[in-house]
C-alpha positions as CSV (number, residue, x, y, z in Angstrom):
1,X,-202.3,-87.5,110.1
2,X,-199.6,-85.1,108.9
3,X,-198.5,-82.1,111.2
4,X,-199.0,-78.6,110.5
5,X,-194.9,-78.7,111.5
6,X,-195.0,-81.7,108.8
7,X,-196.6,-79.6,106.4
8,X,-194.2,-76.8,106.6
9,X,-191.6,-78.7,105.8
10,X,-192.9,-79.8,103.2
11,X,-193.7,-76.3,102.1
12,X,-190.1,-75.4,102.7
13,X,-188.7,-78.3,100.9
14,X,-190.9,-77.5,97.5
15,X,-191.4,-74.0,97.6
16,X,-188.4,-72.4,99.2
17,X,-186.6,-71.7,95.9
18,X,-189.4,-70.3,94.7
19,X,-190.3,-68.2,97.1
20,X,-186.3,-67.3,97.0
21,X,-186.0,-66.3,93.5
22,X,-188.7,-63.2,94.3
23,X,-187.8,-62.7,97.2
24,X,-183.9,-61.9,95.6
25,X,-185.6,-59.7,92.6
26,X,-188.0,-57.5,94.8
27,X,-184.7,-57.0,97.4
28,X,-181.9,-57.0,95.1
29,X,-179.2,-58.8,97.1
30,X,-179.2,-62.5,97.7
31,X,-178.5,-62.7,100.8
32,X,-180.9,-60.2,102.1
33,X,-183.2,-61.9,100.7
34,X,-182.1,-65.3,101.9
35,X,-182.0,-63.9,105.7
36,X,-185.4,-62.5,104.9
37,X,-187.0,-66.3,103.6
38,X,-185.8,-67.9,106.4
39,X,-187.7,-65.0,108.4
40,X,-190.8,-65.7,106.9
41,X,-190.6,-69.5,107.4
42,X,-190.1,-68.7,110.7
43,X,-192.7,-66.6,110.9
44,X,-194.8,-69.7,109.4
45,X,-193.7,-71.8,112.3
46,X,-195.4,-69.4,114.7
47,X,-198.2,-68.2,113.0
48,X,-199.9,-71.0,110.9
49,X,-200.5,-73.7,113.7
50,X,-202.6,-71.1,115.3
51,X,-204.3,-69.2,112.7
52,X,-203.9,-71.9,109.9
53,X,-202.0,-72.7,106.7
54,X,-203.1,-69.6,104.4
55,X,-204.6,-70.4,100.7
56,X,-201.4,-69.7,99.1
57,X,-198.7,-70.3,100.9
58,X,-196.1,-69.0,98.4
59,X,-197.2,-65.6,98.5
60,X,-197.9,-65.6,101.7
61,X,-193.8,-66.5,102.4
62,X,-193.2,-63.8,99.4
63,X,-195.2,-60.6,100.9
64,X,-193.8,-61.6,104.7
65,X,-190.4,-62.1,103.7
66,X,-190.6,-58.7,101.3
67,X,-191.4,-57.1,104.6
68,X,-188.9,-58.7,106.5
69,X,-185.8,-57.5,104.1
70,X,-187.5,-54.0,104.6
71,X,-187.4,-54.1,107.6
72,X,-183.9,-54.8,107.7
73,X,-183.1,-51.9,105.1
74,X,-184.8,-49.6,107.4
75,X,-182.8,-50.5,110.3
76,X,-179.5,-50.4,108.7
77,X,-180.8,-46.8,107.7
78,X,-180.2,-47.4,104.0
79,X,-183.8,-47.3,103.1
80,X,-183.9,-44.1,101.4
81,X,-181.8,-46.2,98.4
82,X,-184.9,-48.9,98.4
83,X,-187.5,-46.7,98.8
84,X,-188.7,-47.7,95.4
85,X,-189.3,-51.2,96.9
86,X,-192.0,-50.0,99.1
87,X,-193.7,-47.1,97.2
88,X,-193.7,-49.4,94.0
89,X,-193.2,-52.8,94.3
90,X,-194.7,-53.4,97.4
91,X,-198.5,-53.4,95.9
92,X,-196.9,-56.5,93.3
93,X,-196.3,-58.6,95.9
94,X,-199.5,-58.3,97.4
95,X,-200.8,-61.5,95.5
96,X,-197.7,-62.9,93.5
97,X,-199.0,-65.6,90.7
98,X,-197.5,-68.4,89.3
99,X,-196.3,-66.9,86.1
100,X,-194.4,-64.6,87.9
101,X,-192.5,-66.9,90.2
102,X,-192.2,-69.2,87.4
103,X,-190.3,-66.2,85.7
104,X,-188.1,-65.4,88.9
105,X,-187.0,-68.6,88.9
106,X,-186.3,-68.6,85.4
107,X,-184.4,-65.1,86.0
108,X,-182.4,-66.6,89.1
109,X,-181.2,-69.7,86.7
110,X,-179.5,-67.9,84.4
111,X,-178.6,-65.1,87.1
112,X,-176.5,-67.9,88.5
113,X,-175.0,-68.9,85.1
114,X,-174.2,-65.7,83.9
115,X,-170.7,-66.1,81.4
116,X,-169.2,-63.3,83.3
117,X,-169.2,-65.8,86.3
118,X,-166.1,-68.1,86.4
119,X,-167.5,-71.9,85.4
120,X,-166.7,-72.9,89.0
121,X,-168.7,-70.0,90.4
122,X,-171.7,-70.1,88.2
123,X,-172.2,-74.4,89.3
124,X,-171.3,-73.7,93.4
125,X,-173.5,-70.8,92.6
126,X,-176.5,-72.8,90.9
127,X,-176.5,-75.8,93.6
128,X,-176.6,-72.9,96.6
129,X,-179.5,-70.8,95.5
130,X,-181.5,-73.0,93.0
131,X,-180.8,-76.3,94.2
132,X,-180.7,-75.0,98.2
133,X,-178.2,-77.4,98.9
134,X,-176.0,-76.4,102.0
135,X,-172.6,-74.8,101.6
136,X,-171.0,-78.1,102.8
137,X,-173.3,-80.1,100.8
138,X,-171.9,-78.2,97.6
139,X,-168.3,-78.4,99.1
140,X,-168.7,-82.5,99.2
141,X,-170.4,-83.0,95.8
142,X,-168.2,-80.7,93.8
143,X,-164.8,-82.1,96.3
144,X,-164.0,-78.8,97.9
145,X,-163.2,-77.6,101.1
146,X,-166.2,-75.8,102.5
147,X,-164.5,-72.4,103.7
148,X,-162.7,-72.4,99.9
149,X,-166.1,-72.9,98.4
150,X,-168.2,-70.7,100.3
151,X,-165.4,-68.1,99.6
152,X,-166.3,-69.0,95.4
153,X,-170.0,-67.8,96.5
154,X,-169.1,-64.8,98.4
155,X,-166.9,-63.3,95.5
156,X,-169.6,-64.5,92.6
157,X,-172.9,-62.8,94.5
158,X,-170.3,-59.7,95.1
159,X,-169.2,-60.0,91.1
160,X,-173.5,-60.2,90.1
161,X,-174.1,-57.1,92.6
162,X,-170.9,-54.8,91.6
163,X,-170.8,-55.6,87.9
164,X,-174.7,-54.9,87.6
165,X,-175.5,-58.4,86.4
166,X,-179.0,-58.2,85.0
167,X,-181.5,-60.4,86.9
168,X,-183.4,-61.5,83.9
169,X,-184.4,-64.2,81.6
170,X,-182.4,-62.9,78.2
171,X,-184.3,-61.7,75.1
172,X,-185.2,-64.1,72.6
173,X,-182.7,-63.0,70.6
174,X,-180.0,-63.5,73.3
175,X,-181.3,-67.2,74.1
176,X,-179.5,-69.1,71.7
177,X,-176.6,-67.8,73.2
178,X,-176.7,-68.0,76.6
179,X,-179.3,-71.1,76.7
180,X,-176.0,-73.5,76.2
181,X,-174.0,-72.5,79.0
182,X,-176.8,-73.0,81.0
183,X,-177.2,-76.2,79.8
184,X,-173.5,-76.9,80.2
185,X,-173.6,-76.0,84.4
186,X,-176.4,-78.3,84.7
187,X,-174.8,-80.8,83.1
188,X,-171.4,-81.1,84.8
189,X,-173.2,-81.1,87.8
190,X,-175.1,-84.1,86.4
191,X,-171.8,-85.7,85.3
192,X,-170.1,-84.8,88.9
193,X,-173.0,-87.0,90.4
194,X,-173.1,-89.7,88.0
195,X,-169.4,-90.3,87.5
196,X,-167.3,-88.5,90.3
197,X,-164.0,-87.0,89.2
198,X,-162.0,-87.7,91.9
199,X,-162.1,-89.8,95.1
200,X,-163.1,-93.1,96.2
201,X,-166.4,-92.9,94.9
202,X,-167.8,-93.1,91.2
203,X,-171.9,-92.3,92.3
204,X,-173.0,-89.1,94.1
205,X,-177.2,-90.0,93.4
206,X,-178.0,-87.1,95.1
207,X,-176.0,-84.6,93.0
208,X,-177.3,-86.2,89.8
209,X,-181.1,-85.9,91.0
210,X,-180.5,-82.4,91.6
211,X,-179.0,-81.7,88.4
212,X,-182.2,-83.7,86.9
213,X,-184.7,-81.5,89.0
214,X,-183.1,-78.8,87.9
215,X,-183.8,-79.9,84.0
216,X,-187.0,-80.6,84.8
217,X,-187.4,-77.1,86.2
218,X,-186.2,-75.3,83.0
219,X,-187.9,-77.6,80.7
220,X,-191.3,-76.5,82.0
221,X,-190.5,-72.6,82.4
222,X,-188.3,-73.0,79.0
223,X,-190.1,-75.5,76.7
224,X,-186.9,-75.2,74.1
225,X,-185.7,-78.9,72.0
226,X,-182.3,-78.7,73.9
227,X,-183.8,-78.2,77.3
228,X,-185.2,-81.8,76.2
229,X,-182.7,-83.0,75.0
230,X,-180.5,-82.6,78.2
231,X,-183.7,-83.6,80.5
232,X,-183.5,-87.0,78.0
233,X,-180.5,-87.4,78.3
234,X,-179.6,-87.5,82.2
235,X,-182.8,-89.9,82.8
236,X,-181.6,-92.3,80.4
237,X,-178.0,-92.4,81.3
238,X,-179.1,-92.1,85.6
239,X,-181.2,-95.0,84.6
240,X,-178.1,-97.3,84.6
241,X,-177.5,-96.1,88.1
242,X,-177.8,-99.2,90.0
243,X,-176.0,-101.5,87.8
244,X,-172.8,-99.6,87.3
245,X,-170.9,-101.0,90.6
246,X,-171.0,-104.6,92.2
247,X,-171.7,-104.8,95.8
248,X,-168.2,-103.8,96.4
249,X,-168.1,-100.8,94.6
250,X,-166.2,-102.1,91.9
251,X,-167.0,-100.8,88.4
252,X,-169.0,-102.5,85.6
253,X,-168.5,-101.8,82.3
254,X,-171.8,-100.5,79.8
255,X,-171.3,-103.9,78.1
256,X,-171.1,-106.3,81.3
257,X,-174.3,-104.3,83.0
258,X,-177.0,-106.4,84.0
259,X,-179.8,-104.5,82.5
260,X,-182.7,-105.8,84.2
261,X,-181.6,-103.3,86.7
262,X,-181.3,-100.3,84.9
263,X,-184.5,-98.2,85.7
264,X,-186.8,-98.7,83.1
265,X,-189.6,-95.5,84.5
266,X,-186.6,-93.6,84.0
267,X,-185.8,-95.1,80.6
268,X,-189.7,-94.6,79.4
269,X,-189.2,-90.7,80.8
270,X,-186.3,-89.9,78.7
271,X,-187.5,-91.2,75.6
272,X,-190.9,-89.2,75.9
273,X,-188.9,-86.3,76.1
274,X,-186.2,-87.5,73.3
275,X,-189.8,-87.6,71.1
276,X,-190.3,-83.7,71.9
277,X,-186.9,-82.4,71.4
278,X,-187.1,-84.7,67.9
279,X,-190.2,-82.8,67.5
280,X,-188.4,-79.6,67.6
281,X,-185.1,-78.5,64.8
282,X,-183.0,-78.1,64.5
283,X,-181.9,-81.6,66.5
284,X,-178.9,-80.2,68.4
285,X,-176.4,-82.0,70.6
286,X,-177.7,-82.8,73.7
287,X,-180.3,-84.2,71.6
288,X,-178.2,-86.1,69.7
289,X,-176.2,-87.5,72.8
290,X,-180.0,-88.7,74.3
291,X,-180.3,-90.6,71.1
292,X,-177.3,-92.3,71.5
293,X,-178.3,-93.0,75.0
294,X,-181.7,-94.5,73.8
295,X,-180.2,-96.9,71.6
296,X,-178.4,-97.8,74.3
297,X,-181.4,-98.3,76.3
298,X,-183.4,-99.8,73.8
299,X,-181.0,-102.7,73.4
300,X,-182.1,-105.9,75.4
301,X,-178.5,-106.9,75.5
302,X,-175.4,-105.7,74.9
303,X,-174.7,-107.9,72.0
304,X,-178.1,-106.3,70.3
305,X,-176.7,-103.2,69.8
306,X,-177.0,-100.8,67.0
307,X,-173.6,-99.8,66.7
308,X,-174.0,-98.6,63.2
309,X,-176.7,-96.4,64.1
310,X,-174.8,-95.2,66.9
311,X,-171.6,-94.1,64.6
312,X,-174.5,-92.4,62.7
313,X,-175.3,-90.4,65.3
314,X,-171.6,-89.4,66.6
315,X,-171.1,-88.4,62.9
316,X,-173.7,-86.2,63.2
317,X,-172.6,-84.7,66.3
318,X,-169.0,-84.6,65.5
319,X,-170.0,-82.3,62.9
320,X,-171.8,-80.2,65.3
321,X,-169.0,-80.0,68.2
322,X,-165.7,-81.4,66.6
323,X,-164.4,-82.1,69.7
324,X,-161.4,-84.7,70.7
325,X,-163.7,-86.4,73.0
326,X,-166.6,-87.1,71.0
327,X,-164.0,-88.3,68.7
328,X,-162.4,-90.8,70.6
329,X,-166.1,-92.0,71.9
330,X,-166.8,-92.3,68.0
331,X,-163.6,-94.2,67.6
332,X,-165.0,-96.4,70.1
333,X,-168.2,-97.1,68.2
334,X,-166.7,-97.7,65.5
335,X,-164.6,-100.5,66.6
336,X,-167.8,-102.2,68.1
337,X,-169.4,-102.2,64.6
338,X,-166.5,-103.0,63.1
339,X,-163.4,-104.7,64.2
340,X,-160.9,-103.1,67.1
341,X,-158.4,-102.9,64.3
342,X,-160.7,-100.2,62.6
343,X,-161.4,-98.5,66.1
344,X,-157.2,-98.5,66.6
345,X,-157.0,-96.3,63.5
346,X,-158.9,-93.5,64.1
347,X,-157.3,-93.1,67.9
348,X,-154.3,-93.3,66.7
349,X,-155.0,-90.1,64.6
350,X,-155.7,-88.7,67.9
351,X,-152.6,-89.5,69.4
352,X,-150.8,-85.8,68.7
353,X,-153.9,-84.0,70.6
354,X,-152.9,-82.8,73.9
355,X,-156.4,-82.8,75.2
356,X,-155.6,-86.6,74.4
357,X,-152.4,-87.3,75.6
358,X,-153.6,-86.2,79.6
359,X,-157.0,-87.8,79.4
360,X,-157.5,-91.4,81.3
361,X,-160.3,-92.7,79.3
362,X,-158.3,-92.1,75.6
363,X,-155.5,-94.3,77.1
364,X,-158.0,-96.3,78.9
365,X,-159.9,-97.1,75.3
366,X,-157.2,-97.8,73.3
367,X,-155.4,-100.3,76.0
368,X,-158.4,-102.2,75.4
369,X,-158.8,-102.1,71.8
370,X,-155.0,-102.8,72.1
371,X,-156.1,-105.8,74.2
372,X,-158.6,-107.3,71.9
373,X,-156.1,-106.8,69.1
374,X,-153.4,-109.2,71.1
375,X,-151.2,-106.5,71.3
376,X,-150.1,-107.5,74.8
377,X,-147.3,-104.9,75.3
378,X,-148.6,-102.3,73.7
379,X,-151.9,-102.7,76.0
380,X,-150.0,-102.9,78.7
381,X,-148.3,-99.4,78.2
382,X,-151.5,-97.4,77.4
383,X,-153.3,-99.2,81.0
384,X,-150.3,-97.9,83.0
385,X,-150.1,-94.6,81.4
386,X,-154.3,-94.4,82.3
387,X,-153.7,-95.6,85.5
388,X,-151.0,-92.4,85.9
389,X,-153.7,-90.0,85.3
390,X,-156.8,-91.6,87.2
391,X,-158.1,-89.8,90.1
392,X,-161.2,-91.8,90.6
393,X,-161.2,-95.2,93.3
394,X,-163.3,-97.6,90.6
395,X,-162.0,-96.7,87.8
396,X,-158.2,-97.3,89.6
397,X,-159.2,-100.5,90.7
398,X,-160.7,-101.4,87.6
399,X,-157.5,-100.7,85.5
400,X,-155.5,-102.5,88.0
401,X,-157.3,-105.7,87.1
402,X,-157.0,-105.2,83.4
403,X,-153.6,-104.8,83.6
404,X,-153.4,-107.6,86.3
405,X,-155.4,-109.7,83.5
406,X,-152.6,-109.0,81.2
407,X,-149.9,-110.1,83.0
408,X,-151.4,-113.5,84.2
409,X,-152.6,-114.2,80.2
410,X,-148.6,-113.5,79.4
């Protein structure tokens, strides 16, 4: 039989960032209003074993932590700037719904991914108050020292409160502009969990989870195609999860995975959403990468894959974001349907791009389109100029063996 202790927790751990979001719009400061929902919790501690768990325990936590952060306004003998709060909003919170805590959190999302916050600030910022991950939690996933990151929060809640940045949701018409760079924070913080940048390990699973709650969040206060499209995405990539490292942590390429570990709950998940952001135009990319994934996903084996559909798909989406990277990944693709030879040709176009000639994986790719190819030397040259600019421990060690590979095969 589960504890009313038990049952708190279990409160805290699925409604505290609700309950947070309100809490920061009826008090205006985050972390007043963070001091004040750890106040009500503990007031829920005390009170609830004795007098019982009330009906709605959200609200509950709402209207006692609203009193709390009065409380503290009035002690600090600064109430007379809130005063509002109490003669106003007060009789709001007496019952707060689910549409309007729905919309705080909504409001607090995009609060935290404002584009006047640095992109640094608005993802330490997003993991703190809408994930409720720890400052040291944050610190490790995104590989920061702790006092440098929780300095990052400081300045960005100081930079929302000074600079007047509007807790809101923004107008429809404002949407299609700041829905991306939403989209964007949630999904480096999937990509820092899924494949770490730097250190000696390529999986944080909890970072990535979080980043997939979070989609799941915004897709059901947000129903938009991209919101989908992301939440598609991330399930059908984390699917792979399991199989992308050997019990030694060593990497394992897409085409040596053994798929009868990938996660196929996760794989039927992201292609019902796939289906709804289809159902939505126009397709953009995040909906367009989740397609990619799905052909990915719907192959049995590597060999089985539709790598003409897939250069399909990174036309499209080259024409949408004509960026070096999706370039080189169509490059790729197009060496799979076709021959390496074809593949070599449109890198070597990309050659003369900066963004190119400092990124690992180009270098990476073409050593093993080079190696395909036979062209031993050449092979060689791009693996140790990959290997120069690697930062992560699998992906190190798996360079080192290609390269080792080469010179035992010469």
């Amino acid at each position: 039989m589960i504890t009313d202790d038990q049952w708190i927790g279990q409160i805290y751990q699925q409604q505290s960032r609700r309950v947070l979001s309100t809490l920061i719009r009826l008090l205006g400061d985050f972390s007043l209003a963070e001091e004040s929902m750890q106040e009500a919790f503990a007031a829920a501690v005390r009170q609830w074993p004795a007098e019982g768990i009330p009906e709605n325990p959200t609200a509950w936590l709402i209207r006692t932590g609203h009193r709390r952060g009065i409380d503290q306004i009035r002690r600090a003998r600064t109430a007379h700037s809130y005063a509002h709060f109490v003669s106003e909003s007060y009789p709001d919170v007496t019952e707060p719904n689910e549409q309007t805590i729905d919309d705080d959190q909504l409001r607090l999302l995009f609060t935290c991914c404002h584009p006047a916050l640095s992109l640094e600030a608005r993802i330490a910022l997003t993991l703190r108050e809408m994930c409720g991950l720890t400052t040291e939690q944050v610190a490790s996933g995104l590989l920061q020292k702790p006092a440098t990151l929780a300095q990052r929060i400081v300045r960005a809640k100081r930079k929302i409160r000074d600079a007047g940045i509007p807790y809101e949701v923004p107008e429809s018409r404002e949407l299609p502009e700041r829905l991306p760079g939403v989209l964007r924070v949630i999904y480096l913080v999937f990509n820092e969990g899924y494949s770490r940048s730097d250190g000696d390990d390529m999986l944080d699973a909890h970072l990535s989870a979080e980043a997939i709650r979070l989609a799941e969040v915004l897709a059901r206060l947000l129903p938009e195609g991209e919101v989908f499209g992301l939440l598609a995405l991330m399930l059908m990539q984390n699917s792979r999860q399991t199989a992308r490292q050997d019990e030694d942590g060593n990497l394992i390429t897409l085409e040596k995975q053994d798929r009868s570990l990938w996660d196929r709950a996760s794989i039927d998940s992201g292609f019902q959403w796939l289906e709804a952001a289809l159902a939505r135009t126009p397709t953009g990319p995040y909906t367009l990468q989740a397609s990619i994934a799905a052909v990915h996903a719907a192959a049995e084996e590597a060999g089985k894959t539709d790598w003409a559909r897939i250069v399909r798909l990174y036309d499209a989406l080259y024409k949408q974001q004509p960026s070096p990277v999706i370039a080189l990944n169509r490059a790729v693709a197009i060496a799979m349907r076709d021959t390496p030879a074809d593949g070599l040709r449109h890198l070597e176009v990309l050659m003369s791009q900066k963004a190119m000639a400092d990124y690992h994986l180009f270098h990476a790719a073409r050593a093993d389109l080079l190696r395909r190819e036979g062209h031993i030397e050449e092979a060689r040259q791009s693996y140790e100029r990959a290997l120069a600019l690697v930062s992560q421990g699998p992906e190190r060690r798996f360079l080192e063996r290609r390269l080792a590979e080469l010179t035992e095969s010469s």
